[in-house]
C-alpha positions in Angstrom: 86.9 -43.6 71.5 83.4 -42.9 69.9 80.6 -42.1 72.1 77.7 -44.3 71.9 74.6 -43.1 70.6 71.5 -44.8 72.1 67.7 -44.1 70.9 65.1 -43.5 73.5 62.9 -46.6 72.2 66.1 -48.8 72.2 66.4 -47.6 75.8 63.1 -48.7 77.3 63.7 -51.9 75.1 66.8 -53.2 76.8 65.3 -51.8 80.1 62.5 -54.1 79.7 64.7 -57.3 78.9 66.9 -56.3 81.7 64.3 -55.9 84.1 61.8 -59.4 83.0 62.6 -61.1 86.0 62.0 -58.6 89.0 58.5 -59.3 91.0 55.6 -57.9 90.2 52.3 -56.0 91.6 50.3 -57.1 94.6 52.9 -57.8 97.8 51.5 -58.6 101.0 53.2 -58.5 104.4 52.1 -61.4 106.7 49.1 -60.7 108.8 49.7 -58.8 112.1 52.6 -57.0 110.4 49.8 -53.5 110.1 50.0 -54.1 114.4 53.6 -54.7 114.5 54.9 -51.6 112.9 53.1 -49.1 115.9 50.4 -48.2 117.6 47.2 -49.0 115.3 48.7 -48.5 112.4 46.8 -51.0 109.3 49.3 -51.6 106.5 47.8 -54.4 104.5 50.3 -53.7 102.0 52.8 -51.4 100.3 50.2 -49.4 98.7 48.6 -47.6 101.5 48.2 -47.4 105.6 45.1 -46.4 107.7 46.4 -44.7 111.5 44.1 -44.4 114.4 42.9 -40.8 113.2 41.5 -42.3 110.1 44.1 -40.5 108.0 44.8 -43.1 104.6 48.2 -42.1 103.6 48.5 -43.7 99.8 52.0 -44.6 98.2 52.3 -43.4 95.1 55.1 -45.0 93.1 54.8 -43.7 89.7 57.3 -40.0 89.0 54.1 -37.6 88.2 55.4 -35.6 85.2 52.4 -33.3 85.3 50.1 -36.6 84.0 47.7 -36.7 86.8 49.1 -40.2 88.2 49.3 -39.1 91.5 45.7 -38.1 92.0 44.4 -40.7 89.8 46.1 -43.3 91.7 45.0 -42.4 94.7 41.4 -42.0 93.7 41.6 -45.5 92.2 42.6 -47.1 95.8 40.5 -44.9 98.1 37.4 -45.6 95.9 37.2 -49.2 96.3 38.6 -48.4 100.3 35.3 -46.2 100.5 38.2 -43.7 102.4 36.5 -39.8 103.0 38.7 -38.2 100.5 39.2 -35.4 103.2 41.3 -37.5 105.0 43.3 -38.9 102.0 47.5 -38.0 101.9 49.9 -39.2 99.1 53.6 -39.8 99.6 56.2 -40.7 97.6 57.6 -44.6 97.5 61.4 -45.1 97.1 62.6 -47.6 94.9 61.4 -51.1 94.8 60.1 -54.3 93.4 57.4 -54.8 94.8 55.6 -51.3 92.8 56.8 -52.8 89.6 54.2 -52.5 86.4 53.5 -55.1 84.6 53.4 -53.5 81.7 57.4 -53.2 81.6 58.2 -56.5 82.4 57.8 -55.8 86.8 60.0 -52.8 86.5 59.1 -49.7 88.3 58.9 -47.3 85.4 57.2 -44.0 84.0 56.2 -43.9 80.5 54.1 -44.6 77.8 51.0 -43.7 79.2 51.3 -46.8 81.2 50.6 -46.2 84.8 47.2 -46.4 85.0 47.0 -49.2 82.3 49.7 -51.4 83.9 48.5 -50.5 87.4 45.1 -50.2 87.2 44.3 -53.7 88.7 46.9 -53.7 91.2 45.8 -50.8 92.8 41.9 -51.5 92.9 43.1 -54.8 94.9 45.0 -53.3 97.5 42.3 -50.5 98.3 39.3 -53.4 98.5 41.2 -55.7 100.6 41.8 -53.3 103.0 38.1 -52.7 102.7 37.3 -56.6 103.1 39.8 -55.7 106.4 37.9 -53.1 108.3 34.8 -55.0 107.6 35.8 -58.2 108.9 37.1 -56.6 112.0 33.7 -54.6 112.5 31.5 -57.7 111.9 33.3 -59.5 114.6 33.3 -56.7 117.0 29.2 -56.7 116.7 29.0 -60.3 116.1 27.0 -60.1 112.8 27.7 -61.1 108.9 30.0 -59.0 107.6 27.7 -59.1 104.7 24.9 -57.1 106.7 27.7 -54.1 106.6 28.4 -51.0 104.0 30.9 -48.5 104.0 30.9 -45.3 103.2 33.4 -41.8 103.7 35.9 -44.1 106.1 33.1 -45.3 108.0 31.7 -49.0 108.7 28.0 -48.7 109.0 25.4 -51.8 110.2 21.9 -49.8 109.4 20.1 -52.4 111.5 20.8 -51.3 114.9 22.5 -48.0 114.1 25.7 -48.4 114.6 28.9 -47.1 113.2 33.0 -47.4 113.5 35.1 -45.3 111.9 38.3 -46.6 110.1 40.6 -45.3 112.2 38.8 -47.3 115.3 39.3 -50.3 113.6 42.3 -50.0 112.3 44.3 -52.1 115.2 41.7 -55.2 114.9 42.0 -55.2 110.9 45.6 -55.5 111.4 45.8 -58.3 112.7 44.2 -60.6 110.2 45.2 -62.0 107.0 44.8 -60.2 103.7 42.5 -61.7 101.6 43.9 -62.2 97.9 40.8 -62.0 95.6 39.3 -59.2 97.1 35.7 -58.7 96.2 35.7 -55.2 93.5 33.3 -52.6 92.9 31.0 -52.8 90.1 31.2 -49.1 88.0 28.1 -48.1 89.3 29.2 -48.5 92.8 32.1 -46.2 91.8 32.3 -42.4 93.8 35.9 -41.4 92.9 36.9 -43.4 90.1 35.7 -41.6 86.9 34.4 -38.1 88.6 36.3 -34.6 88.4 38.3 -34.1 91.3 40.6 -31.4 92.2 44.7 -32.8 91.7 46.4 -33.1 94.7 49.8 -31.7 93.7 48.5 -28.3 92.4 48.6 -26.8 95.6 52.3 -27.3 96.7 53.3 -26.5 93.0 51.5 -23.3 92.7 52.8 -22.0 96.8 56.6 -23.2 95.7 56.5 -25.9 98.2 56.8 -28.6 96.0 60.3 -30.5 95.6 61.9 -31.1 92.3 65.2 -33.1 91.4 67.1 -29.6 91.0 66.1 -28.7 94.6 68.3 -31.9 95.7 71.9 -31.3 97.8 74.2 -34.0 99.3 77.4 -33.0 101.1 80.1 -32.3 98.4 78.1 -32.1 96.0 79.0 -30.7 92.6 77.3 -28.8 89.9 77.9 -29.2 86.3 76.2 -26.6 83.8 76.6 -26.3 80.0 78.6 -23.6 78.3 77.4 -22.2 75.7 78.4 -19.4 73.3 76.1 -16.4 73.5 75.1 -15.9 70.0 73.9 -18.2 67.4 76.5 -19.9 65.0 79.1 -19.2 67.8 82.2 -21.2 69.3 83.3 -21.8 73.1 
């Protein structure tokens, strides 16, 4: 039997075929799901969640090969959320659908350069309907046009009368009402994140060892397989 040999290109190329007909992008769960899953916790969908401390834990679902995606995906989202930065955490999504990039045909793959291109729009939807959320909620807690409100740093500010509610306050009441699907998006100049130098997220656990790799993975009974090779060049094993 011959082995098979199998180009890289023609690789992605049958990937893409294979996967055409998965979903793609932008998946919402029904409204009151954010409630549902525990106490004030807003999950307007599968890109991010907002707890009651105001901490916006983003799902990052791109492998970051040392490209930046990470950050840059999670500045994309919490810019058009208006989140404080401070109180921004990443995490790592498992496999599925629903994170699929257009760009491959709705497959949920790494490469080409084609995170941020595929992804791009997908991501500044989820982060401003969330937005759209919190300031629903606030408006109707205060009784006044949600278009009298700004955000700014996690916060939900009406300058008339002075008053303010963080994200995390709101959290619960945003939760329970339905996602909008053409969320209103920043114009560049409205931009804080999006374009600015900002320190990468991973760097720290990379540079302290804490940082998890695929070599650092054990299941029970699991076996290792190294090559052999001879220990000069030209040589046998």
């Amino acid at each position: 039997m011959k082995p098979v040999v199998i180009s890289r290109r023609t690789l992605l190329k049958g990937g893409l075929a294979a996967g055409a007909g998965l979903s793609i992008g932008f998946r919402f769960p029904a409204p009151g799901r954010a409630a549902a899953q525990g106490a004030k916790v807003f999950a307007p969908n599968v890109w991010l969640r907002l707890d009651a401390d105001g901490i916006v834990t983003i799902v990052n679902s791109q492998s970051e090969l040392g490209q930046g995606t990470l950050t840059s995906m999670a500045m994309v989202i919490a810019d058009e959320l208006d989140a404080d930065w401070s109180k921004v955490r990443v995490e790592q999504s498992g496999a599925d659908p629903a994170y699929g990039n257009p760009n491959f045909g709705g497959q949920q793959l790494t490469a080409g350069s084609q995170s941020i291109r595929g992804l791009l729009p997908t991501w500044r939807r989820a982060g401003a309907a969330a937005r759209e959320m919190l300031v629903t909620a606030a408006a109707r807690e205060w009784g006044v046009p949600a278009g009298d409100l700004r955000t700014d740093k996690g916060v939900v500010h009406h300058d008339p009368s002075g008053r303010r509610l963080t994200y995390g306050e709101l959290a619960d009441k945003a939760g329970q009402l339905p996602v909008p699907q053409s969320p209103r998006l920043k114009t560049p100049d409205q931009f804080k994140l999006i374009g600015k130098k900002v320190p990468r997220l991973d760097t720290p656990d990379k540079v302290t060892g804490r940082a998890l790799y695929g070599i650092d993975v054990t299941v029970p009974g699991m076996l290792v397989a190294t090559v052999l090779r001879p220990p000069v060049f030209g040589g046998k094993v």
